[in-house]
BAFI-3210 file (N, C-alpha, C; in Angstrom, 3 decimals, decimal comma, padded with zeros to 6 digits):
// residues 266
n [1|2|3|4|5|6|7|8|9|10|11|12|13|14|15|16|17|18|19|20|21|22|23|24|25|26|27|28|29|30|31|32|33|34|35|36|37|38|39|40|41|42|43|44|45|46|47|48|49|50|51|52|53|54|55|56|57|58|59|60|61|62|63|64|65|66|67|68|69|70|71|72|73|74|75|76|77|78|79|80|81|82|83|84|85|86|87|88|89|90|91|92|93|94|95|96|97|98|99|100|101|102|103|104|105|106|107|108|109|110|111|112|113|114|115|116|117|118|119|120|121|122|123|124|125|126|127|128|129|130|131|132|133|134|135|136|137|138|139|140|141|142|143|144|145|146|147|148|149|150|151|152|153|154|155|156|157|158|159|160|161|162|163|164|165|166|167|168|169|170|171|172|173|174|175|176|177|178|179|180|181|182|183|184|185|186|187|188|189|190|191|192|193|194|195|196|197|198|199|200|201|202|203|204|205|206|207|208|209|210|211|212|213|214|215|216|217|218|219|220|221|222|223|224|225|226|227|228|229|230|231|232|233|234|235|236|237|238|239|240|241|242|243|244|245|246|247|248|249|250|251|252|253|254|255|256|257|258|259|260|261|262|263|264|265|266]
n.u [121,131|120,498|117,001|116,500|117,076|114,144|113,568|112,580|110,978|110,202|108,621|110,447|110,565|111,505|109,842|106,883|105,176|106,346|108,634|108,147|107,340|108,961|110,944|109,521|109,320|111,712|112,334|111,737|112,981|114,202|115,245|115,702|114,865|115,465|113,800|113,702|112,169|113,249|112,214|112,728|111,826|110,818|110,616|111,362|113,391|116,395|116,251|114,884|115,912|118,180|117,325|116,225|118,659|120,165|118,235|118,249|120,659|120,748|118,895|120,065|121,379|120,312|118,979|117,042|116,703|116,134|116,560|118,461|119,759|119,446|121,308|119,871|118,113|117,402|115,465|115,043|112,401|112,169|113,817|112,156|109,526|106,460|103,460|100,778|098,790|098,315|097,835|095,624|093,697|093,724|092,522|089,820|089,578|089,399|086,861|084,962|085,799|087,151|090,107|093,099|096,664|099,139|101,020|100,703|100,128|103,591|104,757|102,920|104,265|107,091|106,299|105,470|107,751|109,580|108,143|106,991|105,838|106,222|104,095|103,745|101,144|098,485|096,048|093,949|091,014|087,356|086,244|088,542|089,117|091,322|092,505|094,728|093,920|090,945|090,432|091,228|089,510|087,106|086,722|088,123|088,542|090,897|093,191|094,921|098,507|101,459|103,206|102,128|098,670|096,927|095,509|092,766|091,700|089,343|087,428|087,650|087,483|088,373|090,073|091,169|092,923|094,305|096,195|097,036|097,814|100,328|101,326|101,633|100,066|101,601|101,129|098,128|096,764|096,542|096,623|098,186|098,707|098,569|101,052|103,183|103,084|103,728|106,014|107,330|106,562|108,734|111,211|111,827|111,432|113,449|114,677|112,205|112,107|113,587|112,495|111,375|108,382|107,825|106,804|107,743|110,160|111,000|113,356|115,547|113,565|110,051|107,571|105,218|102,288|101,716|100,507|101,576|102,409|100,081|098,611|099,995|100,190|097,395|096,766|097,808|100,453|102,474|104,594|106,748|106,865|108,518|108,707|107,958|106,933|104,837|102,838|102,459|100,830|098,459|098,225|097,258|094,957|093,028|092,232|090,712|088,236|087,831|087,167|087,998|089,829|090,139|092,070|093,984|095,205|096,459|098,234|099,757|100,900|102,610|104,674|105,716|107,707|108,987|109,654|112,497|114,283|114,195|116,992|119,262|120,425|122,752]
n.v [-109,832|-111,656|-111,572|-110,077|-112,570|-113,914|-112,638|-115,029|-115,363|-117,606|-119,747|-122,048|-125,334|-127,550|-129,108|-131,481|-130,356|-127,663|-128,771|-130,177|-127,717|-126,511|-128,053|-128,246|-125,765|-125,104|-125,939|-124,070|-121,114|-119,723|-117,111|-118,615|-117,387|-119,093|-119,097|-119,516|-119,939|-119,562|-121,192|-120,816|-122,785|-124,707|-128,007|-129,303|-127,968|-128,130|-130,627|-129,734|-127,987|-129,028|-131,067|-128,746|-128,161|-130,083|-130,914|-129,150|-129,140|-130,808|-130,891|-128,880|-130,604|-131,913|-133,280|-131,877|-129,550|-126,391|-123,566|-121,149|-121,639|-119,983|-119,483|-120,689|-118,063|-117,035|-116,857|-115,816|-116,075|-114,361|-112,138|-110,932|-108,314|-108,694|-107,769|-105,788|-105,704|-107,733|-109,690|-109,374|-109,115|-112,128|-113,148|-112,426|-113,348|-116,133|-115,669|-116,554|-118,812|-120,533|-122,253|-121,158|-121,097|-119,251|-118,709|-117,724|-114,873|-113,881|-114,948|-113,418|-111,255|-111,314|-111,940|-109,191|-107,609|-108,729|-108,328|-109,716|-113,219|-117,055|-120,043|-123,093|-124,030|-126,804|-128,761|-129,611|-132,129|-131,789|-132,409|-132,500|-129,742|-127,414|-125,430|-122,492|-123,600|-123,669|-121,403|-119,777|-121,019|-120,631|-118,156|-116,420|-115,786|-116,858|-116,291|-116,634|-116,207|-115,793|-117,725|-118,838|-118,972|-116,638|-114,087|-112,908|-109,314|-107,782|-109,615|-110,814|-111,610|-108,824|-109,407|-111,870|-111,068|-108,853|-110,589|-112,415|-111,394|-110,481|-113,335|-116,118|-119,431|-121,982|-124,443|-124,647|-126,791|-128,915|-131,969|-134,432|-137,095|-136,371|-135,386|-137,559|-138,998|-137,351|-136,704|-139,503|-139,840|-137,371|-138,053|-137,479|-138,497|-139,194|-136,847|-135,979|-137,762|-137,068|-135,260|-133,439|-133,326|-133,716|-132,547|-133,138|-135,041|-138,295|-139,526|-138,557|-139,179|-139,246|-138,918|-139,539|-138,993|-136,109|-133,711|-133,308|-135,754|-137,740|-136,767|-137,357|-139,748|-140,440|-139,603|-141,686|-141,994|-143,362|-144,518|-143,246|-142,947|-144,290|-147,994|-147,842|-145,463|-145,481|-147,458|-145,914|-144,337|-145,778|-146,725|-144,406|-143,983|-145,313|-144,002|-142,149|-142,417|-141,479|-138,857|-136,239|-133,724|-135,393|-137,146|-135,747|-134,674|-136,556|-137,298|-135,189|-135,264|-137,260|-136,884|-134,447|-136,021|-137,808|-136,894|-134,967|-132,210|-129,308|-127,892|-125,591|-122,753|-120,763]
n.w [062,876|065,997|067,882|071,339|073,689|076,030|079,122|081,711|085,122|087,495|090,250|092,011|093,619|093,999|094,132|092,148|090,645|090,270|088,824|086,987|085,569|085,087|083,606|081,376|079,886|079,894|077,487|075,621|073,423|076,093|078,663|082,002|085,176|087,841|091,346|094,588|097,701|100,633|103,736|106,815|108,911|107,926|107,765|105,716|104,038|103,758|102,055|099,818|098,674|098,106|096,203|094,195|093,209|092,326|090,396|088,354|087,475|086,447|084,064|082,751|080,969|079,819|076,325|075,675|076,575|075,490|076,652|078,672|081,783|084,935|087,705|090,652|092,803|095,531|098,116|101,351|103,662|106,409|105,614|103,594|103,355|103,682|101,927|103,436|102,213|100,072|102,055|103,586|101,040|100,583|102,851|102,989|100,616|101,804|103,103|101,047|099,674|101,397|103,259|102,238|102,148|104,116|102,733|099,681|100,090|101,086|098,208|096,636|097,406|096,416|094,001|093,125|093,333|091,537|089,142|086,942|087,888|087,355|088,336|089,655|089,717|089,330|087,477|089,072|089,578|089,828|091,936|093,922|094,619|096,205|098,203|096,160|093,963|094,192|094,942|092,384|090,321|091,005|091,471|089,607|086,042|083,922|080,983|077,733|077,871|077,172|078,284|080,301|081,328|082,900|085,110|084,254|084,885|084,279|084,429|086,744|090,305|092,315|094,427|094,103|091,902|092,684|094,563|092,853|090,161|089,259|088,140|085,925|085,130|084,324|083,750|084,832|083,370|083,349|084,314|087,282|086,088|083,236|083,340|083,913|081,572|080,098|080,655|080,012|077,964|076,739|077,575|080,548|082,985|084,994|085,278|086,443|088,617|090,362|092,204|095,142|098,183|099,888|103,072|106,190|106,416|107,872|109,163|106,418|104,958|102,269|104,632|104,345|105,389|105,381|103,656|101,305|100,812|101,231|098,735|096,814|097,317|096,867|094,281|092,498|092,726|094,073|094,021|094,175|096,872|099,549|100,888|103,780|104,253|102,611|104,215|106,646|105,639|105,377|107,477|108,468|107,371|108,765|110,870|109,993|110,683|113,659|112,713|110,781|112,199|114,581|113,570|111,883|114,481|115,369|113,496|113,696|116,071|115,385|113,839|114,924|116,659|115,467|113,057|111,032|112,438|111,169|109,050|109,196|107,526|106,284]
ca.u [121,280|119,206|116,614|116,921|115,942|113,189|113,986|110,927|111,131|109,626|109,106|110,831|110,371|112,614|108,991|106,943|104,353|107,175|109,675|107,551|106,397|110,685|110,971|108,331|109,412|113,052|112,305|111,917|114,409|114,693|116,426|114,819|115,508|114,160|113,352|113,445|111,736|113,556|111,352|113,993|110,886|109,872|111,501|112,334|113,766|117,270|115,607|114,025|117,026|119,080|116,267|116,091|119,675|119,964|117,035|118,555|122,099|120,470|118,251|120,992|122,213|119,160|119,076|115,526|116,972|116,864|116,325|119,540|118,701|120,083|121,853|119,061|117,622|117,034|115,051|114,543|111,428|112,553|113,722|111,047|108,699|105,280|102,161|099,544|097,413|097,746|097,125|093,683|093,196|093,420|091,583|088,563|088,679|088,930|085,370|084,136|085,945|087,905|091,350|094,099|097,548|099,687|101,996|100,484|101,029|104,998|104,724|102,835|105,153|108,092|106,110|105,601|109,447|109,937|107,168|105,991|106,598|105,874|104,054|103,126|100,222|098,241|094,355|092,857|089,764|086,133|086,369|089,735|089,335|091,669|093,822|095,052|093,066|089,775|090,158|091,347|088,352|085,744|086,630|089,084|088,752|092,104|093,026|095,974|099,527|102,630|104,351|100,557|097,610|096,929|094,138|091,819|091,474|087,814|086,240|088,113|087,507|089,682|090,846|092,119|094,145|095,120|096,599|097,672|097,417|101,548|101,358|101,323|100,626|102,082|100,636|097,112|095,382|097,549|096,917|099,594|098,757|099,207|102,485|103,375|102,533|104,468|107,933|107,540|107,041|109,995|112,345|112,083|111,467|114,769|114,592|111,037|112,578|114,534|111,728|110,993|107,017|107,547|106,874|107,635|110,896|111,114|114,746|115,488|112,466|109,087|106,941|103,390|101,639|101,989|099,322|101,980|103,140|098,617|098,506|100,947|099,303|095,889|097,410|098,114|102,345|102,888|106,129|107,762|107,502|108,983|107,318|107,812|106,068|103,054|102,716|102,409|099,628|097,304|097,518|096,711|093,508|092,463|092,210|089,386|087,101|087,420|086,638|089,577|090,195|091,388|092,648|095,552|095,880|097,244|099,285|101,069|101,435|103,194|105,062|106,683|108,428|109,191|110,472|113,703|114,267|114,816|118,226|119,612|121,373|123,186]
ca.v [-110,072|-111,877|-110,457|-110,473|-113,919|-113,394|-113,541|-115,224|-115,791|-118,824|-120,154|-123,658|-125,891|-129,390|-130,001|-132,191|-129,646|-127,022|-129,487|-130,306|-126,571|-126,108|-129,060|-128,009|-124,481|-125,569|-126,485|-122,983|-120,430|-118,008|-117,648|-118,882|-117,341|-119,942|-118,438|-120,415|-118,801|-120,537|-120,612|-121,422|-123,267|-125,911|-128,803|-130,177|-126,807|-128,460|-131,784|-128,922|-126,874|-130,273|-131,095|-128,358|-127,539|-131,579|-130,735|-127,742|-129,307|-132,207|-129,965|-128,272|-131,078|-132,749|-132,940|-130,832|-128,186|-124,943|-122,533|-121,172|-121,372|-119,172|-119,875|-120,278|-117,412|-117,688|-115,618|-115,942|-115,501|-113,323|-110,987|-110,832|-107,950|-109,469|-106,705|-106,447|-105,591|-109,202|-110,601|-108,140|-110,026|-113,360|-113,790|-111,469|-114,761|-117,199|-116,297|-116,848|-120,388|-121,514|-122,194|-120,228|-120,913|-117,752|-118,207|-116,682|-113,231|-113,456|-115,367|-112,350|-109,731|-111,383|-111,593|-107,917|-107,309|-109,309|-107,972|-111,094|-114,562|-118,148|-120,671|-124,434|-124,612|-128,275|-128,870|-130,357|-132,970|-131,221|-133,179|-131,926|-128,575|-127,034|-124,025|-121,759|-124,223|-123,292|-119,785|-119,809|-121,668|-120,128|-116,454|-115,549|-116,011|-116,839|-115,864|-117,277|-115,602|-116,127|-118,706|-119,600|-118,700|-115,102|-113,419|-111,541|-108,083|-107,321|-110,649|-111,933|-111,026|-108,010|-109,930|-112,587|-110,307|-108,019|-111,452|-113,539|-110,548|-110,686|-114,165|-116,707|-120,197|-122,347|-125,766|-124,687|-127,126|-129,930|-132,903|-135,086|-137,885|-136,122|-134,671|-138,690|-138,942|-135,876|-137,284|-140,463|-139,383|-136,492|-138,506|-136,432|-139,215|-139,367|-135,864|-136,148|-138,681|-136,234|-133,960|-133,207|-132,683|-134,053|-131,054|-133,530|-135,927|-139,082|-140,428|-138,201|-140,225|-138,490|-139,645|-140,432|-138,577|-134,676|-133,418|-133,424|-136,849|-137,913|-135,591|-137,918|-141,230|-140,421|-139,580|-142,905|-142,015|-143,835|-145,310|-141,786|-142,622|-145,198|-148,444|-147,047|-144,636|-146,001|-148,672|-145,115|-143,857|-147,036|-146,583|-143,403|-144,006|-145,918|-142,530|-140,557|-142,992|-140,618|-137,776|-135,209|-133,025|-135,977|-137,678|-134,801|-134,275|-137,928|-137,242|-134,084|-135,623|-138,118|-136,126|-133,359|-136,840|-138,592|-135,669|-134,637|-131,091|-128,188|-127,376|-123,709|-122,047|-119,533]
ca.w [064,310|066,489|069,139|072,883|074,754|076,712|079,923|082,902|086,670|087,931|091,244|092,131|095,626|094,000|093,821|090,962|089,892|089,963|088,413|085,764|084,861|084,281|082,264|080,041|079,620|079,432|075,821|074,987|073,622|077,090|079,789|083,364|086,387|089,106|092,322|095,504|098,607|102,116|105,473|107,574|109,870|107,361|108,306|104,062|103,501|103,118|100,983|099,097|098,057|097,108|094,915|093,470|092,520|090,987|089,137|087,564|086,683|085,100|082,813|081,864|080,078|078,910|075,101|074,813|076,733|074,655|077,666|079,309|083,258|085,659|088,880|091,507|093,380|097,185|098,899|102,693|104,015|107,326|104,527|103,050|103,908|103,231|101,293|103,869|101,490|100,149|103,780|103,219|100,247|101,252|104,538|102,058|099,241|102,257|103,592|099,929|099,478|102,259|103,077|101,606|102,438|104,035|101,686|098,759|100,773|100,610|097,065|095,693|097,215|095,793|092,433|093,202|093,579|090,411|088,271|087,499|087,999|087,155|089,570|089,630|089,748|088,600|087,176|090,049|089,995|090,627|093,404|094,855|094,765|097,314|098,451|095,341|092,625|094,226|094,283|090,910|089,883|091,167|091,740|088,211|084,871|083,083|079,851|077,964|078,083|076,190|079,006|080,701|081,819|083,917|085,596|083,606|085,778|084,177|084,566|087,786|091,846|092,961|095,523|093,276|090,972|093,678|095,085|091,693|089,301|088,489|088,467|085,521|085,223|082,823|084,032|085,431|082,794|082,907|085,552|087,527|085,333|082,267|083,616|084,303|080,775|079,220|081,260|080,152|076,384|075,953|078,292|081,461|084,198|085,653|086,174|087,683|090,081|091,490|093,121|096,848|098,188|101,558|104,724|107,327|106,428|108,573|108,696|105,307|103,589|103,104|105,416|104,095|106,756|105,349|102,867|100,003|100,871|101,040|097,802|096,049|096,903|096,466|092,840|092,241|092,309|095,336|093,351|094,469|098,289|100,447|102,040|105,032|104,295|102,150|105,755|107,948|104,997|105,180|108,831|109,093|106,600|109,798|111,998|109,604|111,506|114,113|112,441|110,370|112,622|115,254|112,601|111,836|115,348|115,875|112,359|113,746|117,005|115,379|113,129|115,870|117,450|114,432|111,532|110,775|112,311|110,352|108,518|109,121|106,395|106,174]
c.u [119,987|118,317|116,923|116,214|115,195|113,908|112,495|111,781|109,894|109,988|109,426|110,548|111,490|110,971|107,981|106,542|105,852|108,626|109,187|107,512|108,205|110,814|110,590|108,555|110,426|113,444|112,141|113,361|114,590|115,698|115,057|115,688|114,784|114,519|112,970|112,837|112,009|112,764|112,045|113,131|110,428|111,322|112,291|112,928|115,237|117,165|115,319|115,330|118,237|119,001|116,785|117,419|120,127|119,040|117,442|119,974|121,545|119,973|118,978|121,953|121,601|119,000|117,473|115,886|116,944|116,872|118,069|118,865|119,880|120,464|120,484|118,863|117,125|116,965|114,437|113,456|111,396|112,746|112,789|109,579|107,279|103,610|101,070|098,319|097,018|097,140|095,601|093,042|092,808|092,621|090,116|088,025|088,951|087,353|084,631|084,816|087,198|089,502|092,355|095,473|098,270|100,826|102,236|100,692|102,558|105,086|104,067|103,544|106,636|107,600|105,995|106,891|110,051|109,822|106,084|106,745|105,670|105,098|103,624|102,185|099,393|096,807|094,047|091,627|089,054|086,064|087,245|089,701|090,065|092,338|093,687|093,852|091,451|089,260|090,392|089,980|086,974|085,600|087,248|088,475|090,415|092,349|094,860|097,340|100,750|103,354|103,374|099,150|097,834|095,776|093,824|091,413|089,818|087,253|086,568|087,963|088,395|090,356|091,738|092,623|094,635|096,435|097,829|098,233|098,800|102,104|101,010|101,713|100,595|101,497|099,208|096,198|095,948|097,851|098,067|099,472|098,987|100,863|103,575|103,712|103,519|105,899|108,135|108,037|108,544|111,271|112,834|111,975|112,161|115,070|113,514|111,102|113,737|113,989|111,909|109,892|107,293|107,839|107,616|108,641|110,796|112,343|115,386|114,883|111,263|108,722|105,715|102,309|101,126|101,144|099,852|102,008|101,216|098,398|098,803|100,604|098,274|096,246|097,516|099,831|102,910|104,399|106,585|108,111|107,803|108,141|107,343|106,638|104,600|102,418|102,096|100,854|098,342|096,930|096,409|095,259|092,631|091,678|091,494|088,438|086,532|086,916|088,187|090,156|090,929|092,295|094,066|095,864|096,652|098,489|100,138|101,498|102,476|104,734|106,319|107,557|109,279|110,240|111,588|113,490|115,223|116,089|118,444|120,497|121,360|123,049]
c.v [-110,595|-110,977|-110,832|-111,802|-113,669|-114,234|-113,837|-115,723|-117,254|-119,245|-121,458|-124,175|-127,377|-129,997|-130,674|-130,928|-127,901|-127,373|-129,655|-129,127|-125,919|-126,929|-128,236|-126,141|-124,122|-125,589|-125,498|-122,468|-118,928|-118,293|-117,807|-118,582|-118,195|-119,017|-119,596|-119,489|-119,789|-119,825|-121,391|-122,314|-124,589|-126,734|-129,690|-128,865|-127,123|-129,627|-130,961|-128,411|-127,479|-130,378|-130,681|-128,039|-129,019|-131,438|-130,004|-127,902|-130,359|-131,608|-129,460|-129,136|-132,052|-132,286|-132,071|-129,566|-126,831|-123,936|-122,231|-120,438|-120,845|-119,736|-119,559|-119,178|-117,430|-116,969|-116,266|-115,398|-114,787|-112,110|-110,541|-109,639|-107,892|-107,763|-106,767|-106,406|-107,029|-109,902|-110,168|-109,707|-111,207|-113,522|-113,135|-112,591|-115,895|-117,195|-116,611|-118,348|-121,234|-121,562|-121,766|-119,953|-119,203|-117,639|-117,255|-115,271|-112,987|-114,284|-113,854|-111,118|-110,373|-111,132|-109,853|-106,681|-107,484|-108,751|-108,682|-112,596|-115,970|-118,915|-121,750|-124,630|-125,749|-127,850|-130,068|-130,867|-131,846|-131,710|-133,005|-130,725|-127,901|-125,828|-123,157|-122,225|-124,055|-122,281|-119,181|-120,063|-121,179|-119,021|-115,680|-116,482|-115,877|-117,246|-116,236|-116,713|-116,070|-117,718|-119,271|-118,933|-117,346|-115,015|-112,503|-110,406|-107,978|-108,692|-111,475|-110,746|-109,826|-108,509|-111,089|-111,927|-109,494|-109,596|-112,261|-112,564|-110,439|-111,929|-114,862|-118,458|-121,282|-123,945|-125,997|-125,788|-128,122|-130,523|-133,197|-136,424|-137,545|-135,794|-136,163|-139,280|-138,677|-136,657|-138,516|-140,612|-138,546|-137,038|-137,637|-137,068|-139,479|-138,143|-135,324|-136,894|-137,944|-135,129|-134,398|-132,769|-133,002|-132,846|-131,748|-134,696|-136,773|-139,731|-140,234|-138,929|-139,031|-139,237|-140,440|-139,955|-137,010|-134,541|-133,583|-134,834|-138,002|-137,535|-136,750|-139,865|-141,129|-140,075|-140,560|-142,724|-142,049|-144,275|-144,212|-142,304|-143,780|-146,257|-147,873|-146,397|-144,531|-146,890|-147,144|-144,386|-144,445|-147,379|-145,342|-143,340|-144,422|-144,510|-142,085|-141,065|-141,556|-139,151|-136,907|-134,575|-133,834|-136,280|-136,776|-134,413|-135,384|-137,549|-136,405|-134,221|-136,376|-137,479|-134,933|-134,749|-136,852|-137,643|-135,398|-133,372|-130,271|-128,018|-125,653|-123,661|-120,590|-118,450]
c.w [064,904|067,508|070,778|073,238|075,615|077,731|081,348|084,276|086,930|089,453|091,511|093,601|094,858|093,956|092,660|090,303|089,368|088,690|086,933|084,859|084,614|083,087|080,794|079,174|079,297|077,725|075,105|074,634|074,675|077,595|081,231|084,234|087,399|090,330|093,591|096,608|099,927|103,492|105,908|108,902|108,999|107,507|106,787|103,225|102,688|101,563|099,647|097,839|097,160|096,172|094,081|092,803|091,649|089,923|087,518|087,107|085,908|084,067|082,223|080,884|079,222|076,810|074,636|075,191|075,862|075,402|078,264|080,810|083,949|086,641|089,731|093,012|094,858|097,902|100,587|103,128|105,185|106,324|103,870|103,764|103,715|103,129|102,259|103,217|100,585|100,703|103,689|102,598|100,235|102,163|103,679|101,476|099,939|102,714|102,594|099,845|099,975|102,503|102,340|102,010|102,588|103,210|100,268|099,059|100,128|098,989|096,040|095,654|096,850|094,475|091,574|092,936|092,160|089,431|087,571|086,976|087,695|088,368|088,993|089,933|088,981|088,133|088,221|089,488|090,593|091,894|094,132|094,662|095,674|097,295|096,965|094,396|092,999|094,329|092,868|090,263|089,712|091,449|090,499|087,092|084,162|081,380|079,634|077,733|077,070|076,791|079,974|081,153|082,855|084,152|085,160|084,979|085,829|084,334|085,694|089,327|092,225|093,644|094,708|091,993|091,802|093,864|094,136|090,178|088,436|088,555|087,451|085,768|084,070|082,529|084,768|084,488|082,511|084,462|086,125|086,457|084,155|082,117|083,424|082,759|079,619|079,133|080,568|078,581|075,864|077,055|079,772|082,873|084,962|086,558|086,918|089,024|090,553|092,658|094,981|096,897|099,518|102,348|105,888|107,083|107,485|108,389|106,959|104,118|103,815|103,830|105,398|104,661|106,218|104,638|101,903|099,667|100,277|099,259|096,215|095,811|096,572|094,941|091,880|091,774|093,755|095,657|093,741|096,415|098,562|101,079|102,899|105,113|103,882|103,448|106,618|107,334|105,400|106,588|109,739|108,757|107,897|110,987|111,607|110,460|112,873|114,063|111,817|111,372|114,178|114,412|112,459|112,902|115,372|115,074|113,033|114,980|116,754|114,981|114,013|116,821|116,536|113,376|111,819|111,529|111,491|110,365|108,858|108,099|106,389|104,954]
res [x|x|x|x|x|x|x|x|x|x|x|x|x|x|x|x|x|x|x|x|x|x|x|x|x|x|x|x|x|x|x|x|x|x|x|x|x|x|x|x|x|x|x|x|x|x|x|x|x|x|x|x|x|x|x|x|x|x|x|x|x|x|x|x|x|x|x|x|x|x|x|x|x|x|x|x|x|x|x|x|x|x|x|x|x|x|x|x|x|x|x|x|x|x|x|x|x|x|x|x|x|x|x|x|x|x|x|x|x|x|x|x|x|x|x|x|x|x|x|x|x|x|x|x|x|x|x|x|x|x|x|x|x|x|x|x|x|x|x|x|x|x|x|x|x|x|x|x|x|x|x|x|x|x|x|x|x|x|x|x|x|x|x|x|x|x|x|x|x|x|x|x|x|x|x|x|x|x|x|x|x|x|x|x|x|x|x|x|x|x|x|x|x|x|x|x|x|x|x|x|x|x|x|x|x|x|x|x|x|x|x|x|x|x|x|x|x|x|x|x|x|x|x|x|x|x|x|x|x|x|x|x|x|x|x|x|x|x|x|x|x|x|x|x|x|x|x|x|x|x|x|x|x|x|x|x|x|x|x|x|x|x|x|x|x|x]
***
């Protein structure tokens, strides 16, 4: 007889770095539960959820598949009663290196709920250091895991293992260009052209304007968005003149006219 399939949680958005870190894990023999987490306030919440459920019927029929994937998981973030002792944590390893999305909060108390879970995270450029990938970087040591990378307890920040501590990742050492790379080699580009990164839809396109949408050209995988939308990028480049902080005011001025509003679901 055989033994049990291991089974892992993973979190999904329909987006690449997430999309990718299924793919690639797909090719195992588990089972995947994906894990969606809906903020009924982000305005590509529906784009998101499309995504991700195309993503996840195509895989299931891709010939590398060996994973059997679960029906996706969908956790509302109202439901969600968020660790303050995360919130602690965070705002603690922003005065050491800056910005720190509040999401990691309800991301670690679901991983908390879970026991532990998957995340997308990419290998950022020394030079892009940002959000998650620069607290990673420069506050943990990670050590390598069965399904990716984890946070060493004894050689990493309290605050970043309090925070990340049931948390592996399976794609922390592995660019977007390699990822570009990977798809192109085991036949997975079709279902990479199915993601969602855009925050801020424009006429159900992204927009060009959003940090994912910036994120994605400065990448050089501009081929993902829309002219439209590369035309609204190359304008906006025009705006740092004045300094960032006008600069994204103009953007999110533009942006609260312009965007799709938010989907409700039930």
């Amino acid at each position: 007889m055989g033994g049990v399939t291991p089974e892992i949680h993973l979190f999904i958005t329909g987006g690449w770095d997430s999309t990718f870190m299924l793919c690639k894990l797909s090719r195992q023999d588990i089972t995947i539960c994906p894990v969606y987490v809906l903020n009924p306030k982000r305005k590509s919440n529906k784009k998101e959820l499309e995504a991700a459920k195309k993503i996840i019927q195509a895989l299931s029929k891709h010939p590398g598949t060996k994973a059997k994937i679960k029906k996706l998981d969908i956790r509302k973030l109202p439901d969600i009663k968020v660790d303050q002792n995360f919130t602690a944590a965070r705002h603690r390893i922003m005065e050491k290196v800056g910005l720190l999305g509040y999401q990691y909060d309800y991301l670690a108390t679901v991983a908390k709920d879970i026991g532990t879970i998957g995340l997308g995270i990419e290998k950022d450029s020394a030079d892009h250091e940002v959000g998650a990938s620069a607290a990673l970087n420069h506050l943990a040591t990670l050590k390598p895991s069965k399904y990716g990378h984890i946070v060493d307890e004894k050689k990493s920040d309290p605050d970043i293992y309090l925070l990340f501590g049931r948390i592996f990742f399976p794609i922390i050492n592995t660019t977007e260009v390699e990822m570009v790379d990977w798809a192109k080699k085991y036949g997975y580009t079709n279902i990479m052209s199915l993601t969602w990164f855009c925050h801020s839809p424009i006429k159900n396109q992204p927009c060009g304007l959003c940090r994912p949408c910036e994120e994605k050209i400065d990448s050089k995988m501009g081929f993902l968005l829309p002219e439209e939308a590369i035309k609204r990028y190359n304008k906006a480049k025009k705006w740092n003149h004045f300094g960032g902080k006008v600069s994204r005011t103009i953007k999110n001025f533009i942006l609260f006219f312009l965007s799709d509003k938010p989907k409700s679901h039930k």
